[in-house]
Kinemage of the C-alpha trace (Angstrom):
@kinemage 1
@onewidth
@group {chain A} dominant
@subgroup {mainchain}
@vectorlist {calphas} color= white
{ca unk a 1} P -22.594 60.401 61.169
{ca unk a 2} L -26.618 60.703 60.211
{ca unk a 3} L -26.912 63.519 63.101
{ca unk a 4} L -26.496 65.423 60.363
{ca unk a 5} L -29.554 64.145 58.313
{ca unk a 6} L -31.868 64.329 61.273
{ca unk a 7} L -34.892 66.934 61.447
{ca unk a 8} L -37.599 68.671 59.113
{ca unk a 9} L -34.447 70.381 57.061
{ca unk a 10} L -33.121 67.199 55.191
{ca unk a 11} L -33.155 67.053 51.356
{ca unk a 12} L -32.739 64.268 49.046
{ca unk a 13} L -29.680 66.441 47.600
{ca unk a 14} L -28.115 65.819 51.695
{ca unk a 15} L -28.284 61.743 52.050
{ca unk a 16} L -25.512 60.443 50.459
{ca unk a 17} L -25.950 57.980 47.573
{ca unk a 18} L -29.606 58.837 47.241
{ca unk a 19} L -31.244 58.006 43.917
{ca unk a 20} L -34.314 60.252 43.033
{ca unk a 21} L -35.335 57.319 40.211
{ca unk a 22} L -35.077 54.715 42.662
{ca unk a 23} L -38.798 53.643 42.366
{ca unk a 24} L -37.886 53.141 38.701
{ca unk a 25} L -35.158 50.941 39.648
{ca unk a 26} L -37.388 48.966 41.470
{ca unk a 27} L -39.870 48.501 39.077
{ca unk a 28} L -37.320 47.371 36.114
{ca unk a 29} L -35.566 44.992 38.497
{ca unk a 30} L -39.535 43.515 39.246
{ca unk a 31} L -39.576 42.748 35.312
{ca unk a 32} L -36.096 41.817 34.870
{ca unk a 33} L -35.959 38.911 37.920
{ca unk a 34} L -39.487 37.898 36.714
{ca unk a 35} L -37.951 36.988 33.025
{ca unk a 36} L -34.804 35.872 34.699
{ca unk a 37} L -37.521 33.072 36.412
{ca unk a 38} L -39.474 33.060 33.244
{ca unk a 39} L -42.753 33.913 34.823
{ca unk a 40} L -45.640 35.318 32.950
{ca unk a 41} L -47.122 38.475 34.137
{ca unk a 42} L -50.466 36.826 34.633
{ca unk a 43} L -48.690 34.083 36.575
{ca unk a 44} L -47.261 35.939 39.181
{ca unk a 45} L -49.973 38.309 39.444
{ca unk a 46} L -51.886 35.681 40.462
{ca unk a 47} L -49.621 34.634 43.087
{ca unk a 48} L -49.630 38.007 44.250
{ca unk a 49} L -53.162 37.970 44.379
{ca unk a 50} L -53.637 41.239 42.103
{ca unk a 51} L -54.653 41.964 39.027
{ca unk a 52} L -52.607 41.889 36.418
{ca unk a 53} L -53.042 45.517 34.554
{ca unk a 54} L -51.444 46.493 38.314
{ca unk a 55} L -48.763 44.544 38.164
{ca unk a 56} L -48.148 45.569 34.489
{ca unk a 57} L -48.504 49.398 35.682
{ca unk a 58} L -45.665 48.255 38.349
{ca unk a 59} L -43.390 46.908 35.154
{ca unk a 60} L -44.627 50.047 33.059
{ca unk a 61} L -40.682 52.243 32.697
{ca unk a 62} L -42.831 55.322 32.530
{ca unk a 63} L -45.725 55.090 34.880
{ca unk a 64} L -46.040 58.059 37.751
{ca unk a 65} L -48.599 56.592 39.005
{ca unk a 66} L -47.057 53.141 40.192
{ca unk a 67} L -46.422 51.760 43.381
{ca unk a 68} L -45.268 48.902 45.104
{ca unk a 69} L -45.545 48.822 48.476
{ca unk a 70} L -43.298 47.186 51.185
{ca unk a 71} L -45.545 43.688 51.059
{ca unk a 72} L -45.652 43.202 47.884
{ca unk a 73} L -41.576 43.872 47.276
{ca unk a 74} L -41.538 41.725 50.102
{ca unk a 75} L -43.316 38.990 48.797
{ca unk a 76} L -41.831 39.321 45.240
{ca unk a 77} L -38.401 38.776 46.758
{ca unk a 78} L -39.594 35.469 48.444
{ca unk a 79} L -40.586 34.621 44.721
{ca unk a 80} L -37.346 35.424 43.060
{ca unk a 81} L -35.582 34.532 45.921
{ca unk a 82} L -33.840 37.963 45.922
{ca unk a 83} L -32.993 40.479 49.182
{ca unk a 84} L -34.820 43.233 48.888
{ca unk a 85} L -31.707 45.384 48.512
{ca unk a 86} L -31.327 43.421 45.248
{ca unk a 87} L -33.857 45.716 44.060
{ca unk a 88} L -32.464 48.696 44.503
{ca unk a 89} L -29.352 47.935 42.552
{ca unk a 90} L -29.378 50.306 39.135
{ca unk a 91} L -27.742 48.045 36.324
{ca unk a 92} L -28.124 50.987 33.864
């Protein structure tokens, strides 16, 4: 089946299911499971062992410039207990 999808030619428009607004997924499920566990933003940052303003530029809806790399959603689902696929699910 992915044969097709293989090599320098594939496009976002070609994998099935793909969301181009995934990352914001991502970051709105980060803020919605950390309310769910009622955990201030300067909490959990701290746990995380980053600052804060990054974390809150993680949460931001509208920030291009966010990211959130494989550790850290790694780490945040050992926190919320959560699979990681559980933050790629789009509620909206």
């Amino acid at each position: 089946m992915w044969d097709n999808y293989v090599g320098d030619n594939m496009t976002n428009k070609e994998i099935p299911n793909f969301n181009k607004d995934f990352k914001k997924v991502i970051c709105r499920n980060i803020k919605k499971f950390r309310k769910e566990k009622e955990i201030r933003l300067m909490d959990l940052a701290e746990m995380l062992d980053v600052s804060p303003e990054y974390l809150k530029r993680i949460e931001a809806p509208n920030d291009d410039k966010k990211t959130c790399s494989l550790t850290l959603l790694y780490k945040l689902s050992l926190i919320f207990n959560k699979k990681m696929d559980d933050f790629l699910i789009d509620e909206k």
